[in-house]
C-alpha positions, 0 to 999 in steps of 0.5 A: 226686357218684358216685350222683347219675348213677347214680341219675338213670340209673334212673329214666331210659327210653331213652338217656341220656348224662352226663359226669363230670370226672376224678376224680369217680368213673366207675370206681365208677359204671361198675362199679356200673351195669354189676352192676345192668345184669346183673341185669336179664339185659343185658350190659354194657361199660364204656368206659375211655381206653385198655386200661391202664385197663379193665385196673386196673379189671378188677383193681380190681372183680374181687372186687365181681363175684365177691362179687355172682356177676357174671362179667367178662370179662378180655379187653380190647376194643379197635377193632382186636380181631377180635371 
């Protein structure tokens, strides 16, 4: 179920939206897409519900990042952030 969006998301041009109920999975394809977004020399932000989780994710994917040499940052972006 996970690589079924992420693999229609490649072959996708232009903007696509798809939506995944709880617990299926989007922490891994978010973290997934966001390496092969970096590939191709993009950035990329991954949406989460609130900071607790972009933090446990973080947390989660830190060591996939570093073994495939992705940075990622560890600040949390927020709609109040600064920046």
């Amino acid at each position: 179920t996970q690589l079924l969006p992420l693999i229609h998301s490649l072959s996708e041009e232009g903007q696509l939206i798809q939506e995944l109920v709880t617990g299926a999975g989007k922490s891994i394809i978010a973290a997934i897409h966001a390496v092969l977004r970096v590939a191709e020399g993009r950035t990329a932000l991954i949406p989460t519900e609130n900071e607790k989780l972009g933090r446990d994710g973080i947390e989660s994917f830190q060591g996939f990042y570093s073994y495939l040499g992705v940075h990622c940052g560890e600040r949390i972006i927020e709609a109040q952030s600064p920046d």
